[in-house]
N, C-alpha and C positions, 0 to 999 in steps of 0.2 A: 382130571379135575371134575368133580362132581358140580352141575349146577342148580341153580334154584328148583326149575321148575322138575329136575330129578328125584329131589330133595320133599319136595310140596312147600317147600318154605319158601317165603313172598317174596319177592325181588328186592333187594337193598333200594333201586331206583325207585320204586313203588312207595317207601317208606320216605324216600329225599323228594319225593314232588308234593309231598302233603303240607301243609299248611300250618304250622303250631303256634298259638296265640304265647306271646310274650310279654314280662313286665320287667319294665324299664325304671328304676330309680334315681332321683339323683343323689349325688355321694356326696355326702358331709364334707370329702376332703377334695370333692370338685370330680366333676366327671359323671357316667353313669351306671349303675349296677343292672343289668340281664339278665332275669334269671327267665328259666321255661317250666311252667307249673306244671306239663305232663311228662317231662322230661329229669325226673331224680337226680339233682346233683348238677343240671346243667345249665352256666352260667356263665357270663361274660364283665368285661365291664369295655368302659369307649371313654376317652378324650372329652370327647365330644357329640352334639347331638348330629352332625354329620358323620360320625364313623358309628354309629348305634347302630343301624339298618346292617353294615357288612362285617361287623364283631358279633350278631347276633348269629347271623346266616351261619357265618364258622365254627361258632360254638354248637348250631341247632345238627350242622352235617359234620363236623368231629365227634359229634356224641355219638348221633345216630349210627355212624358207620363205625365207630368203636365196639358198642351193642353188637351190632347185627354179625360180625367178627368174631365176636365173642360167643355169640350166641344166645346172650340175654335178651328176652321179651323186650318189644318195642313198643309202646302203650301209644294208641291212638289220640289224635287231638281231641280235646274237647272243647266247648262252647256253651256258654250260658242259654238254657232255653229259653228260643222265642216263642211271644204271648203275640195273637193275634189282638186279643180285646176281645177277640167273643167265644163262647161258647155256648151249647145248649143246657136245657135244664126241663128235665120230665117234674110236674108237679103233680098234686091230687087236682082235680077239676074244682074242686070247691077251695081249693086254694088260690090256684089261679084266675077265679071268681074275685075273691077276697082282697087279692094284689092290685086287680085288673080296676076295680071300684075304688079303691082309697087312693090310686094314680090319680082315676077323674076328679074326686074330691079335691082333691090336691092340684088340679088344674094341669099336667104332664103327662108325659108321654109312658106307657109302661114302662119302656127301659129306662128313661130319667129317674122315675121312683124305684125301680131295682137296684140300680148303679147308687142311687143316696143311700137306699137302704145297706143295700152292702160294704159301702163308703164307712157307713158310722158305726157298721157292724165289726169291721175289722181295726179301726181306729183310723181310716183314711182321710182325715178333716173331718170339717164338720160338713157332711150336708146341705146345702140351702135349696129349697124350693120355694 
């Protein structure tokens, strides 16, 4: 028997300890639907919201270990990217002259008049200063 790491292909286990974000529905006809958005085809449903968590797990490591048997690519989990809230920003000096003045006028802080500004800029509310 040939094993993984003879192979260079990743360990089955390596693939069952990761994590894959889940959506959970509930069913029109009662009960809940499961499916796994990085996981093609792989879906459960539950009774109930206590059997959701161990119907999910079985359908997330029957697929998985179906795949990896198989042979087929096992696509990594993904995650919506997180936003700290800040980031930097190179300006011209005569701009950030420009910004830095119509703040004071405005009686706020630089970043309070960037953040407005770019608030009404993208349609975020309306601004109040």
């Amino acid at each position: 028997m040939t094993t993984a790491a003879e192979t260079g292909q990743t360990p089955l286990e390596y693939y069952l300890s990761l994590a894959y974000p889940f959506e959970a529905a509930a069913d029109k006809d009662g009960g809940w639907v499961v499916t796994f958005p990085d996981l093609p085809g792989c879906m459960t449903q539950a009774d109930s919201m206590d059997e959701l968590a161990d119907m999910a797990e079985d359908a997330r490591r029957a697929w998985i270990e179906s795949a990896y048997e198989d042979g087929d690519v096992i696509p990594l989990p993904s995650y919506p990217p997180a936003y700290s809230g800040k980031f930097n920003a190179r300006l011209p000096k005569s701009l950030h002259q420009q910004v830095a003045e119509a703040a004071e006028r405005e009686g706020v802080s630089l970043n309070q008049y960037v953040t407005a500004v770019l608030a009404g800029a993208v349609g975020y509310g309306q601004p109040s200063m």
